[in-house]
N, C-alpha and C positions, 0 to 999 in steps of 0.2 A: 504494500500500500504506500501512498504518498509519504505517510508521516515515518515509515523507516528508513525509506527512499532518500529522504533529506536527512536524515539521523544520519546514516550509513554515508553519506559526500560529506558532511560536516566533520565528521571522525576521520574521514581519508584526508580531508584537507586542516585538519588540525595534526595529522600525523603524519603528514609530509610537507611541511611548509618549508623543508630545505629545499623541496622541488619548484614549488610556486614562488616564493618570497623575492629572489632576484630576478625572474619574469616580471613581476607585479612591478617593482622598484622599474626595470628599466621602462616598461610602456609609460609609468610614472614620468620618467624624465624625459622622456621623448614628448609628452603634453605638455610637459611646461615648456620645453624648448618652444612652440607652437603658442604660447601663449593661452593653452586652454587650461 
């Protein structure tokens, strides 16, 4: 169902945030360069 569905991505992405975390930052820096 929905509500484990979002449980189960919320724990993968609390438990890999070495994977995400420097993706996040650079699209980050790339907005601001852009002025957004």
């Amino acid at each position: 169902d929905l509500e484990s569905g979002l449980k189960a991505t919320f724990e993968w992405y609390k438990e890999n945030e070495a994977w995400w975390r420097p993706r996040k930052a650079a699209t980050e820096a790339k907005y601001a360069t852009l002025g957004r």
